[in-house]
C-alpha positions in Angstrom: 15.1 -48.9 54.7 13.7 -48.7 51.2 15.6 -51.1 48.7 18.1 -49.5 46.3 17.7 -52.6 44.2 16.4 -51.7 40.2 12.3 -52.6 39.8 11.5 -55.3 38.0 10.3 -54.7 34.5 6.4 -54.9 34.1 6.5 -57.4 31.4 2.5 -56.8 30.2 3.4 -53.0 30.0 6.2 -54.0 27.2 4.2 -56.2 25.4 1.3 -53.2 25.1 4.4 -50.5 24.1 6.1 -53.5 21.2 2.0 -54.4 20.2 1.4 -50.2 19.9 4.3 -49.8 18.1 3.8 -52.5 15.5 0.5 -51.1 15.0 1.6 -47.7 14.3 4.6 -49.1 11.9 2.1 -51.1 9.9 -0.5 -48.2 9.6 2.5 -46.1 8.8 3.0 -48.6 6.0 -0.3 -49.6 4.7 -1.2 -45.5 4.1 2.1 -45.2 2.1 1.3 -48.3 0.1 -2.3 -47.5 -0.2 -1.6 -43.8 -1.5 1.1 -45.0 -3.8 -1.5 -47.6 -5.5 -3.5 -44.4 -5.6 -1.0 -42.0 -7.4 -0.4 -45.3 -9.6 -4.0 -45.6 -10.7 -4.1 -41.5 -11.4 -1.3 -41.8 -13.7 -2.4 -45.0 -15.2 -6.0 -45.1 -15.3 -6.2 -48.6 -13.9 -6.9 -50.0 -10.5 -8.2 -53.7 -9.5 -8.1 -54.8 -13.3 -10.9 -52.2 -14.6 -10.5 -49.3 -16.2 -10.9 -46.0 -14.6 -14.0 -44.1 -15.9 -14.6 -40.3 -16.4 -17.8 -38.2 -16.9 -17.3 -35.2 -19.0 -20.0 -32.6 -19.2 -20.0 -29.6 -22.0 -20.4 -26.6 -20.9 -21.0 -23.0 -22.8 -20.9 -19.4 -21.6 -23.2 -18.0 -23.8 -20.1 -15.7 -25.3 -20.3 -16.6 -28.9 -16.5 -16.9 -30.7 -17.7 -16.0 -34.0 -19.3 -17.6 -36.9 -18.2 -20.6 -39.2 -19.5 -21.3 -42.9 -21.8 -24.5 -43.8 -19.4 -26.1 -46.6 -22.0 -29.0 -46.6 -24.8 -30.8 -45.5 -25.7 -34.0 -46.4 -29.1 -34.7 -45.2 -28.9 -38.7 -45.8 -32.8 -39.3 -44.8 -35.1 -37.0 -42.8 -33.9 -38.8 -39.3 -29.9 -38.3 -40.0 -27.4 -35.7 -41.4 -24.1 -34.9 -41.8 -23.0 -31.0 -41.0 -19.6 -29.9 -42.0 -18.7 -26.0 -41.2 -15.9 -24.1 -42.5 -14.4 -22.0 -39.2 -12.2 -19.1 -39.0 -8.4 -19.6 -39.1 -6.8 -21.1 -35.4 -10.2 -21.8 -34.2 -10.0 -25.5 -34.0 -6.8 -25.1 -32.6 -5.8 -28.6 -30.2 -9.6 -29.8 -30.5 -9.8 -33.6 -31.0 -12.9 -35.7 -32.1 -15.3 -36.1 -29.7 -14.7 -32.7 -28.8 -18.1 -30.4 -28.1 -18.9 -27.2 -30.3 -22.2 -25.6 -29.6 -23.8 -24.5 -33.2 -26.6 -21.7 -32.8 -26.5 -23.2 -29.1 -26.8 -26.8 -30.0 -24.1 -29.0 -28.8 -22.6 -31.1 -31.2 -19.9 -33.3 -31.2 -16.8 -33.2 -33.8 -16.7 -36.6 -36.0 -14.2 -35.5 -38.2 -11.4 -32.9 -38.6 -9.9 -31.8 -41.6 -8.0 -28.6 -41.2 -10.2 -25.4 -40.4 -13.1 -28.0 -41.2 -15.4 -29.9 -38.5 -18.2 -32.0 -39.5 -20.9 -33.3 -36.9 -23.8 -35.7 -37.0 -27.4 -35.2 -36.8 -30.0 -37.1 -35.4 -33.8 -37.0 -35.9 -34.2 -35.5 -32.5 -31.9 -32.3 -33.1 -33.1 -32.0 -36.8 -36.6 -31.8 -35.1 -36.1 -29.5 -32.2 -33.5 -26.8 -33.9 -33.2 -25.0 -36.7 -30.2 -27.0 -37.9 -32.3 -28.8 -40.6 -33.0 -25.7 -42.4 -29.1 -24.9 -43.1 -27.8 -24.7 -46.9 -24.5 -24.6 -48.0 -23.2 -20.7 -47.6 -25.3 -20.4 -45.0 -23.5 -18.8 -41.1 -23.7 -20.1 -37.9 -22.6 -19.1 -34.2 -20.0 -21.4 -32.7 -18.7 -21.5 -29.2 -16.0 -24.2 -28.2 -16.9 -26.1 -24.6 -15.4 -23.8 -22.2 -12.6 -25.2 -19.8 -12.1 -25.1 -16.2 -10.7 -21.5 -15.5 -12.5 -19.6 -17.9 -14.4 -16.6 -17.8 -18.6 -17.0 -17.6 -18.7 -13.9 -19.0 -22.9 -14.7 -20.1 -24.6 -17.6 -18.4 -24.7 -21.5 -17.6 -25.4 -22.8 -21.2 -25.8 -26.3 -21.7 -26.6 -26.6 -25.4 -29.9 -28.3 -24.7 -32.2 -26.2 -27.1 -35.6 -26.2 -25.6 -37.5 -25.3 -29.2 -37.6 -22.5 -31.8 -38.7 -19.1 -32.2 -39.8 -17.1 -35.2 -38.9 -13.3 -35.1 -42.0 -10.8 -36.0 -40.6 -8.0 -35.4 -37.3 -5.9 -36.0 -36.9 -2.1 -34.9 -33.4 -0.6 -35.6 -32.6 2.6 -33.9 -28.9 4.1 -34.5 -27.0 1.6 -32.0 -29.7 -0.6 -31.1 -31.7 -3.2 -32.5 -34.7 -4.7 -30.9 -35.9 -7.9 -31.8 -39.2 -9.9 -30.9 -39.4 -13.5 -31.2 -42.4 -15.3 -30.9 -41.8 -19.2 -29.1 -43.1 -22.6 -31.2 -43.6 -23.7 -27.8 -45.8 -21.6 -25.9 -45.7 -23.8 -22.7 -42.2 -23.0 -22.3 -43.0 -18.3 -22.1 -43.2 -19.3 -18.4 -39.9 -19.6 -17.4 -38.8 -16.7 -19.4 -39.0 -13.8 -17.6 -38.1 -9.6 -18.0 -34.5 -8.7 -17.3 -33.6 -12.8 -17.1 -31.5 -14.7 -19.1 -31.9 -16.4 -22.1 -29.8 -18.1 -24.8 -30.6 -17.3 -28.7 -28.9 -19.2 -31.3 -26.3 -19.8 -28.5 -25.7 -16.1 -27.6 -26.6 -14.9 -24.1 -28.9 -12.3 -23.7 -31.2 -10.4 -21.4 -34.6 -10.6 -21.7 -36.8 -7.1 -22.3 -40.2 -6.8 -22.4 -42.2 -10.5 -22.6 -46.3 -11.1 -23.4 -47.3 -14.5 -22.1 -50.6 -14.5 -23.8 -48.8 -14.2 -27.6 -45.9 -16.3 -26.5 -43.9 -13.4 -27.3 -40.4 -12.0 -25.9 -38.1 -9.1 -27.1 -34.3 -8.5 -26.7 -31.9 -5.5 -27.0 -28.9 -6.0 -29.6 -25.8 -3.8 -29.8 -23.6 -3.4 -32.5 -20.8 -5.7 -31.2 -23.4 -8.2 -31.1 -24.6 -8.1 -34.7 -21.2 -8.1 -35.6 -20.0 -10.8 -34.0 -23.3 -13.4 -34.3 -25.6 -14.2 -37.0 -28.0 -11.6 -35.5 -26.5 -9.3 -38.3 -28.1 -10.9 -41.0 -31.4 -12.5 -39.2 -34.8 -10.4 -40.2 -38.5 -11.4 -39.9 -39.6 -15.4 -40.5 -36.3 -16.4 -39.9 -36.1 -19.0 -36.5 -33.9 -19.0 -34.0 -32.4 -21.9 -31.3 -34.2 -21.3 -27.7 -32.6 -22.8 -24.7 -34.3 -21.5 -21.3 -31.8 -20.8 -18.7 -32.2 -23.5 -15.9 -32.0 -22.1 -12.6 -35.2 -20.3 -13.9 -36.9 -23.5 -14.7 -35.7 -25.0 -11.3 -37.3 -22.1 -9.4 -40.9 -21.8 -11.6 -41.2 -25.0 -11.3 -40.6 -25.6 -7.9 -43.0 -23.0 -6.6 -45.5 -24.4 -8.9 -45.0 -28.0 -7.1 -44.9 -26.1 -3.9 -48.1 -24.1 -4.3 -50.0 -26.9 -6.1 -49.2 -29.7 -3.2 -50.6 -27.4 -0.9 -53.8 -25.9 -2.6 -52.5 -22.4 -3.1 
């Protein structure tokens, strides 16, 4: 007759359910601890002793705020200046130094705060490349602060990187428009800019019109909220503007160059 005595216990087959179970309490554990070390270093900054390090990039819409007044320029040689602009009222409102303000599209950083007043610095290279050298006391600017995550892109991708100048030759007003041709001081650079594109002037975002690659020349379309709210108001002919070409277009012209050249087309 089969016994009715209880089986035996497998001894191995407890060892394999305490050793599973230990494992699973320690894993348990160690992911609480690690992710509370984690929350820790978010709120701190801090981990194994270094510092936790950020990268911040500006970034612009294109969608200009409105204009600020140079209150001074001190051009201390020709490879350094200091630019202090006078904004509107509750436009510098919570910015810090360090901050990023693009100025006719050039992004500049805030060294010094005072008030409605923001000065920046500089450097040969942006003297060179802009048309930031040529300010005077009195004279207007477009400003946009760096935009923040959540914002609208109303315009484009602007990154305050101004490729080179352009002089406008030509100004035809109608009764709401105003067209206005520049001609590039880089000619190299009328490839990537292209009819009904984008473009960024003086840090505004506009649409290309017509463009003539043999002059190096370009048109856009202004309308009157535009001349209101920009410097374009009071530009007219031999005046220069900031040129930044918009980059996806410079990514794709370039690559189909690359392309077509590797392959003898």
């Amino acid at each position: 007759p089969p016994s009715t005595r209880p089986r035996a216990r497998d001894a191995s087959s407890d060892r394999e359910r305490a050793m599973s179970a230990s494992r699973s309490t320690f894993a348990t554990g160690a992911t609480r601890g690690i992710a509370r070390a984690d929350a820790r270093r978010r709120r701190t900054g801090t981990g194994t002793g270094r510092a936790r390090t950020t990268t911040t990039r500006a970034l612009f819409t294109g969608l200009v705020q409105g204009k600020a007044r140079v209150e001074s320029f001190e051009n201390l040689n020709d490879e350094f200046a200091r630019l202090t602009l006078r904004f509107p009222g509750n436009a510098l409102e919570g910015i810090s130094l360090g901050a990023s303000v693009a100025v006719n599209g050039t992004c500049l950083t805030v060294t010094a705060v005072d008030g409605d007043a923001a000065s920046f610095d500089l450097i040969v290279e942006t003297l060179r490349a802009t048309n930031l050298g040529k300010l005077i006391v009195g004279s207007e600017v477009n400003y946009e602060r760096s935009a923040r995550v959540g914002d609208e892109i109303g315009g484009h991708t602007v990154s305050g990187h101004v490729h080179c100048t352009a002089e406008i030759v030509e100004v035809v007003d109608s009764e709401h428009n105003r067209k206005v041709v520049f001609e590039t001081s880089d000619r190299a650079l009328i490839k990537y800019v292209l009819p009904k594109g984008f473009i960024a002037i003086d840090g505004c975002s506009l649409t290309v019109g017509d463009v003539d690659k043999a002059t190096g020349r370009f048109n856009v379309w202004l309308i009157p909220e535009t001349l209101r709210v920009t410097v374009f108001g009071a530009k007219s002919i031999g005046d220069t503007v900031n040129v930044e070409i918009e980059s996806q277009t410079q990514v794709i012209v370039d690559t189909i160059e690359r392309y077509m050249t590797e392959r003898g087309l």
